[in-house]
N, C-alpha and C positions, 0 to 999 in steps of 0.2 A: 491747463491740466498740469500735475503738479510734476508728473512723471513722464509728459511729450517728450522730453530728452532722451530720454529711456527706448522710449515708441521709437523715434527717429534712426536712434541710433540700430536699432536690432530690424528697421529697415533696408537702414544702410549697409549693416553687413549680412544681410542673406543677398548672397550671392543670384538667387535664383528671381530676387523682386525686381519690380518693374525700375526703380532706381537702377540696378546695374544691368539689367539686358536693355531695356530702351533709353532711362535719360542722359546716362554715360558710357563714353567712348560710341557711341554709336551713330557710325558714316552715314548711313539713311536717314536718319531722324533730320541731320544737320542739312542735310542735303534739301530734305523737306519742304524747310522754310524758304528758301529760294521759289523753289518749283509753284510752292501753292501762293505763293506771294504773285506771284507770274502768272500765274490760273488765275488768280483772283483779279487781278487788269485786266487779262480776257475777256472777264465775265464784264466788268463794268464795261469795255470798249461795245462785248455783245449788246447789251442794252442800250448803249447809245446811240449806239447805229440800227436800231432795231431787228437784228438779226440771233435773237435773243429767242428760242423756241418756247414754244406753248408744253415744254415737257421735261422731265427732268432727266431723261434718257438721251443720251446725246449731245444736252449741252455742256457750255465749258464749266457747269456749277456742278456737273456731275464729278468734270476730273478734276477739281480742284476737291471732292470730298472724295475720291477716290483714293487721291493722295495721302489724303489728311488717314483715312482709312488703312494704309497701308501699315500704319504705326499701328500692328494689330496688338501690342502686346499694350497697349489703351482703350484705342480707338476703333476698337470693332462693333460696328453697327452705327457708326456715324453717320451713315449717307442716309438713312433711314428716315428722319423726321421729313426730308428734301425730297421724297418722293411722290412723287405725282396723285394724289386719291382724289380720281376722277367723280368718286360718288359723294365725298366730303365737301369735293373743290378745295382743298388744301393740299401743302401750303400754299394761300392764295397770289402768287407771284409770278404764275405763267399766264393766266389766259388774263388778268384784270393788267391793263396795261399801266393805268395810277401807281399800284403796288409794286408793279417790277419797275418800272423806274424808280420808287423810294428804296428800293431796296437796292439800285445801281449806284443812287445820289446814298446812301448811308455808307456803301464797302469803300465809294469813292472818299468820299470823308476821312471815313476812319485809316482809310490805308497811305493816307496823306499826314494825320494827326501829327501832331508834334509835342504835343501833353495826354495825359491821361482821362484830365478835366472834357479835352473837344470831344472823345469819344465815348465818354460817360454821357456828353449835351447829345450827341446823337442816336445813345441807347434810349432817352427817354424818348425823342422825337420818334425816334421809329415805333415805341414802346403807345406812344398816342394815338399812333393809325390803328389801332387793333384790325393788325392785317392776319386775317384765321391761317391758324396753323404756323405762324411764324413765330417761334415764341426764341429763346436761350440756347437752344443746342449750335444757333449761330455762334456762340461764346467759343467754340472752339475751331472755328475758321478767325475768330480776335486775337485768342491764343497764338496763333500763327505768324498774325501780322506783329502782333505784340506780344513778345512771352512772358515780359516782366512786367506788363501791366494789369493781363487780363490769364484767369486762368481756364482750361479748360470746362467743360461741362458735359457730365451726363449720368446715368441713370447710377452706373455702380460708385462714381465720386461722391453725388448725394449721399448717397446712402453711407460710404465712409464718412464723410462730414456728418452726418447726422449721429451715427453711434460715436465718432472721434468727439462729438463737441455736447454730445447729450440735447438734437437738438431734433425737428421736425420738420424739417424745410422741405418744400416741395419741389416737383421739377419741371414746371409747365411756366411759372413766370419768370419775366425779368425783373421783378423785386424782389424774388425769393435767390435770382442768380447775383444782386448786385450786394444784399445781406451775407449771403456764401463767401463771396470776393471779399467783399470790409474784411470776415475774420479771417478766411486765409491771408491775407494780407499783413493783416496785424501780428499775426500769431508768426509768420516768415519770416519778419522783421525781429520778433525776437529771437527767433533761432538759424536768423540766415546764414551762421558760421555754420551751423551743422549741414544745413541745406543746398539754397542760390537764390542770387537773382531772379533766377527764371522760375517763373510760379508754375513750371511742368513737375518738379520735385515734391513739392508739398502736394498736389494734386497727384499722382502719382499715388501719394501715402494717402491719401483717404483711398484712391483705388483700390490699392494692395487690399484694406482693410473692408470696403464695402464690397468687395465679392470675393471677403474669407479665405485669401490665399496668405492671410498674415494673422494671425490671432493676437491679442492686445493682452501679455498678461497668461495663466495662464489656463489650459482646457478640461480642467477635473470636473466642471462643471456641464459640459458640452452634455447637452441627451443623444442619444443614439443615433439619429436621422441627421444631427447637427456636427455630429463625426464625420459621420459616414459622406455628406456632402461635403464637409473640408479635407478631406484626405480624397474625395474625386478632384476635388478644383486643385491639388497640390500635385495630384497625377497628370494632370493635363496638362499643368502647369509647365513641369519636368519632360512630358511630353513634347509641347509647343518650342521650347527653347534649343532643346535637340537637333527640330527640325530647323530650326533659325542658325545653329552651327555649320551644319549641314547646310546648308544655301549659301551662307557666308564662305564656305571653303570650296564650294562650286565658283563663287565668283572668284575669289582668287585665283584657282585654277584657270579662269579663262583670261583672265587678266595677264597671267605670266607668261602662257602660251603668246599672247598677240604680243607681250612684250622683247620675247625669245623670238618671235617672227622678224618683226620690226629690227632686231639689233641685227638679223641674218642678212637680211635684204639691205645693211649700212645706214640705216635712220639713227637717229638720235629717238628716243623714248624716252615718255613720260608716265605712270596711272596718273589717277584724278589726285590733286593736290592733296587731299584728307586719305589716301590710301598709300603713300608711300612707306609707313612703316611696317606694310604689312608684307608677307613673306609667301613662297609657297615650295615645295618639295627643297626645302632646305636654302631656300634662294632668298635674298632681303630686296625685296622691290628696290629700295634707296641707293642700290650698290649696281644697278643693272639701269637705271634709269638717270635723265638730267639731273646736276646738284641743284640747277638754276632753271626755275620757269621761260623761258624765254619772252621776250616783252613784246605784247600784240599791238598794231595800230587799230586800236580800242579802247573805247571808254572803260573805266576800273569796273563796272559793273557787269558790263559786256565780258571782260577779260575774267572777272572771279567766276563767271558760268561756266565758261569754257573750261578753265581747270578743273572744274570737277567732271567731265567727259573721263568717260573709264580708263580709255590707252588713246591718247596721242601719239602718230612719227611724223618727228620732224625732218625738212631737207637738212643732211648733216651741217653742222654749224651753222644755222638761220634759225630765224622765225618760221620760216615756209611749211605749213603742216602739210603733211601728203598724205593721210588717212588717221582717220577720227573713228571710234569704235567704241559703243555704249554695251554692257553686260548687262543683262534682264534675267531676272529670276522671279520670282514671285511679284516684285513691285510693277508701276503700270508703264507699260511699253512706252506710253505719248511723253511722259516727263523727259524721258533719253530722249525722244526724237526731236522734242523742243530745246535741248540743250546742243543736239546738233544743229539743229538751223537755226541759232544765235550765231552758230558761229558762220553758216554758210549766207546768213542775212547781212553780216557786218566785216565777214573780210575774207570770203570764199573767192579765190583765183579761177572757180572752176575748174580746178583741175586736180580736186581733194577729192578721196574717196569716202564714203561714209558706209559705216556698218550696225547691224543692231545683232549682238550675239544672241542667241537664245535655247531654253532646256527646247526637244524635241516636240513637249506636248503644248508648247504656247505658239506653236505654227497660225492657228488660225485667227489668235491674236495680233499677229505681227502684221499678217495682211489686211486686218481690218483695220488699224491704225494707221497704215501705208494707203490705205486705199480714202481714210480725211480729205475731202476738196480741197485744204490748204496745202496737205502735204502731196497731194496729186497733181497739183495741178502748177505747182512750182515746178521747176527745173532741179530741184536738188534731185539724187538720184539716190536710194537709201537703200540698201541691199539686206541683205539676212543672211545669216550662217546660224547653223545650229550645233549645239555645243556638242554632240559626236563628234560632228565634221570635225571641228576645228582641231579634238583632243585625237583623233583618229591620225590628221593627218600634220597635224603640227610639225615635227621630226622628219617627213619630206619635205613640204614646204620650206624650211630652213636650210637644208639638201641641196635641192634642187633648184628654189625660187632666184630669179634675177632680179626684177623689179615686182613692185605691190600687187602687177595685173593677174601674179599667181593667185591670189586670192581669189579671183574669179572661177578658179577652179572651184570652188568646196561654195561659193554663195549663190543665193538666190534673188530672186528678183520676181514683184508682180507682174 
């Protein structure tokens, strides 16, 4: 298109598109890849070990598309294809055991790949079994593993791809999802300076534009109903982002409280390694916390999880963490609680305390994620505070507290 550049650019700067609230600067998104990278080994270990449910409630393919899901300002209604229709029998990957092993041997594959090529040989392999109901919306669980190879997929991207490229592409095959890919691909590579690497940007731009929160050019031409629906979807739009501010300056808030806690009680403090530029009632994270990560006995990949744990305290001057504490807001409670016990799997003394903060009305989430047989039946001990508590009582705690065990005061416990 002779004027993409044009498109791009007045993507890039509206402030309100999904290029600048989800694919830049934005800590969840990054955090993301990690977490469903990590869900996604689950899933293949579940099926190997045949401990892999007949449902897609419950298992670990649910949180890894939970996750994927949370990236709402994309990916809402992803988990949707992955659900169980008992009257369908699709997708056929729970109760047909052939199938859900190819589909273990496929994530295993790809999540291993080292070119682009091995997990294109295993799109088509998979694409051979015509296993029902299993079609492309996989493409954005590859997205995940791979961002620069494979782009996302789903119903309002087509549909930008189709009006973007003047084309008709459907959305049910993997031939129609690996035509889609070629021209994004092609077409990224010429404009990758405006763009990235990561083919969540261009996918992103047909979003924006297949559910009309971007108009191409301009709208004198719009009939009345086609108005009226692009000024609802740009309301909502402004609506959604508000409330994504709004959450974002709640975690902050709880973030500084526990790191204001933490400095009272003589710890050394850290937030999560991607949150240190961030501020709260006039305070710079960077300026209240460690200059230097301190260096875990841990492998590098082990050790990059754990920095992104919301507030670490350390024993002053050591490695020694003495309480580890995940912020939960909207996103899914188990991702935190798996970032805590990497750490309490690989170099817990026992004698760490671990916390999951949360808003008031996610109580009954936190105990059903606590109540997981893995995480039940472990010895890790994972407590709960709710973010009253904590902003209520923060400024005694700091007062009053001697050692961490004041915390005990304001948590809970199943």
């Amino acid at each position: 298109m002779t004027n993409l550049a044009q498109i791009i650019e007045q993507y890039k700067n509206d402030s309100e598109s999904v290029y600048n609230t989800w694919f830049i600067d934005n800590d969840q998104r990054l955090k993301a890849f990690r977490t469903i990278r990590r869900g996604v080994l689950q899933v293949i270990e579940d099926i190997k070990n045949q401990t892999f449910p007949n449902d897609f409630k419950g298992s670990s393919l649910e949180f890894v598309l939970s996750c994927i899901a949370e990236q709402k300002q994309i990916f809402v209604g992803v988990s949707h294809p992955f659900y169980w229709k008992p009257k369908l029998r699709i997708p056929d990957i729970y109760e047909n055991q052939n199938n859900k092993s190819a589909f273990g041997q496929f994530l295993e594959n790809c999540i291993n790949a080292k070119s682009e090529e091995q997990v294109l040989k295993e799109i088509v392999k998979l694409d051979q079994l015509k296993i029902k109901g299993l079609g492309p919306a996989v493409a954005s669980i590859l997205y995940f593993m791979h961002p620069t190879w494979f782009p996302p997929f789903n119903t309002a991207i087509v549909n930008g791809f189709n009006f973007l490229f003047k084309d008709k592409k459907k959305l049910g095959s993997w031939t129609e999802y690996l035509k889609i890919r070629e021209t994004v691909i092609q077409t990224n590579l010429l404009y990758k300076s405006q763009l990235s690497n990561d083919l969540g940007a261009i996918a992103g731009l047909c979003f924006e534009i297949g559910t009309q929160k971007m108009l191409i050019g301009s709208d004198e031409y719009l009939s009345e109903a086609e108005r009226s629906r692009f000024e609802k979807n740009i309301h909502k739009r402004q609506k959604e982002i508000l409330e994504e501010r709004l959450e974002e300056n709640l975690h902050s808030e709880m973030q500084y409280h526990l790191l204001k806690i933490g400095i009272s009680l003589g710890f050394d403090v850290t937030p999560a390694s991607n949150d240190k530029s961030k501020s709260f009632n006039g305070q710079n994270f960077s300026f209240i916390s460690l200059a230097k990560f301190p260096e875990l006995p841990t492998d590098k990949d082990t050790q990059n999880t754990i920095r992104l744990i919301d507030v670490l305290w350390f024993e002053k001057g050591t490695n020694k963490i003495i309480g580890a504490f995940e912020v939960e807001k909207s996103t899914s409670i188990y991702s935190g609680i798996l970032r805590l016990s990497d750490l309490y799997f690989s170099i817990s003394s026992g004698q760490e305390v671990f916390y999951i903060i949360i808003p008031n009305n996610r109580e009954k989430d936190v105990i059903l994620q606590l109540n997981r047989p893995a995480i039940k039946n472990s010895k890790m001990n994972i407590k709960y505070i709710l973010f009253s508590e904590l902003r209520a009582n923060c400024d005694a705690i700091c007062k009053f507290g001697s050692d961490h065990s004041i915390m005990e005061k304001i948590a809970k416990s199943i």
